[in-house]
N, C-alpha and C positions, 0 to 999 in steps of 0.2 A: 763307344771307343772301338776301333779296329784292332782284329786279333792282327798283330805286327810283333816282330820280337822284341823292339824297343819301347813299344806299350805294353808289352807283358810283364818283360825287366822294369821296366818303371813300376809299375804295380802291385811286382811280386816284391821290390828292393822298399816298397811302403809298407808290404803286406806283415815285412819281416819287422820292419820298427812299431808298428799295431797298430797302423791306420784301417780301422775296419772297414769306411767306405771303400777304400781301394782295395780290400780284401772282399767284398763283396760284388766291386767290379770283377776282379781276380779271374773268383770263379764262376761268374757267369761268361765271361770270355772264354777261361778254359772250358768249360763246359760245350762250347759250343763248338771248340776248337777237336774236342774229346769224340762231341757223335760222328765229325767229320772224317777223324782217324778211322774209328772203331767202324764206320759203313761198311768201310770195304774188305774186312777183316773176319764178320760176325752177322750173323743171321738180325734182323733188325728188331724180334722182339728180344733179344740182349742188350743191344745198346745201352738203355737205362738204367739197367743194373750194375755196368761192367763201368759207364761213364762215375756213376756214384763210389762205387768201390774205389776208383782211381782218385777220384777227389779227395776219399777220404784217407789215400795212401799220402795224395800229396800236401794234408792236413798234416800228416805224422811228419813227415819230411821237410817241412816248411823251412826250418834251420839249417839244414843241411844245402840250398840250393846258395854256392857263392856268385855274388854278383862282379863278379872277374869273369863270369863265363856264359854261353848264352841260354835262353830259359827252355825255350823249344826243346829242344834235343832233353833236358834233364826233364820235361816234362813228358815226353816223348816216351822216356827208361822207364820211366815208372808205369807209364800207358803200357810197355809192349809188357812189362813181368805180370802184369794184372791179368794182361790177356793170354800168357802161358799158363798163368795159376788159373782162369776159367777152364782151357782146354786140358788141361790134365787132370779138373776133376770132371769135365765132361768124360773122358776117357774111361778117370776110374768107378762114372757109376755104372757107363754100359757093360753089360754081360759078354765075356764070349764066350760064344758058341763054340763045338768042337771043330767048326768049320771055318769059324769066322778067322781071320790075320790079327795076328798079335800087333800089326804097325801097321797103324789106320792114315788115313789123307792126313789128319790132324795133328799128327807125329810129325808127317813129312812137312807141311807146312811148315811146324816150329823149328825142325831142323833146315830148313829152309833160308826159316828167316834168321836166327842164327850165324846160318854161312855166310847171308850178305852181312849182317850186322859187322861181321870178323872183317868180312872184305874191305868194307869201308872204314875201318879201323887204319887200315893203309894209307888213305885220304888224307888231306887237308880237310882242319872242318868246314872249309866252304865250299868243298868238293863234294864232301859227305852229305853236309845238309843239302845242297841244291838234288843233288840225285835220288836223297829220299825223298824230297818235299815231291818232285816232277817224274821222275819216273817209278816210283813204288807208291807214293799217293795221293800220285793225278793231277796236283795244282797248277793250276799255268802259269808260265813263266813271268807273268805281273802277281801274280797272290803269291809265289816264292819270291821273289824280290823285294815285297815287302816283308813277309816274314824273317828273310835272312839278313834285311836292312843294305842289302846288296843293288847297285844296276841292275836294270833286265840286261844287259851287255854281258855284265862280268858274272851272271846266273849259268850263263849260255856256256860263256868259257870256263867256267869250272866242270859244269855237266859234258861238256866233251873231253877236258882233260883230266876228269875222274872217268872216266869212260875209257879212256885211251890206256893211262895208267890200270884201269883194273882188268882189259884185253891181256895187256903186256902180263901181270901178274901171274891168268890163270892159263897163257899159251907156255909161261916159265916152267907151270908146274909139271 
């Protein structure tokens, strides 16, 4: 099966009534969908660990996902808090030194990511999702199109007028 949002919502929306084959597709999809995430975020001997932690996050949370709304993105929430909970205890097992900066890259990144996350909170969410999927992690506009269950057309025009609208936003500020 193709990771798409309306085969993931189909599969999670079986997973929740106890179809275990589909809960077994589930998460090998998510799985695969998880190392793709996590590449561009984490050194790649983490992957494995951080992909399984988030499984197991979205094992607790299985009830909680409504199918009113789409899977990606709720899967996504749980991806990025796993991967703040790795970097802040990566943070707090390093030592510093008297030298060393109390606010490391790793800080900056999560504050980073954060600000957009807020940003795109302003968004439509097919504004939000296309500009996360394509421009923060890299898919092209045919593998965001399926995921978002959108045209490559109306992909394009959300990423420029989420684009446009988040220009306007932060020249406001």
């Amino acid at each position: 099966m193709s990771i798409d949002e309306p085969s993931l919502a189909r599969l999670m929306a079986a997973s929740q009534r106890g179809d275990r084959a589909a809960y077994r597709a589930l998460l090998g999809d998510c799985q695969k969908w998880l190392a793709r995430y996590f590449a561009r975020r984490i050194a790649p001997h983490q992957i494995d660990d951080l992909v399984q932690e988030t499984l197991v996050s979205m094992h607790r949370k299985l009830a909680t996902w409504d199918s009113g709304r789409p899977f990606l993105p709720w899967l996504a929430a749980i991806a990025r808090y796993r991967w703040i909970d790795m970097l802040r205890r990566q943070r707090d097992e390093a030592e510093l030194g008297d030298n060393d900066a109390a606010v490391g890259a790793e800080d900056d990144a999560v504050h980073a990511r954060i600000s957009i996350d807020r940003m795109l909170g302003y968004l439509t969410s097919g504004q939000a999702q296309a500009i996360t999927l394509v421009k923060i992690e890299g898919a092209s506009i045919a593998e965001a199109s399926k995921i978002c269950g959108q045209s490559e057309s109306l992909v394009k025009v959300n990423i420029h007028r989420g684009l446009k609208k988040l220009a306007q936003l932060i020249e406001s500020e």
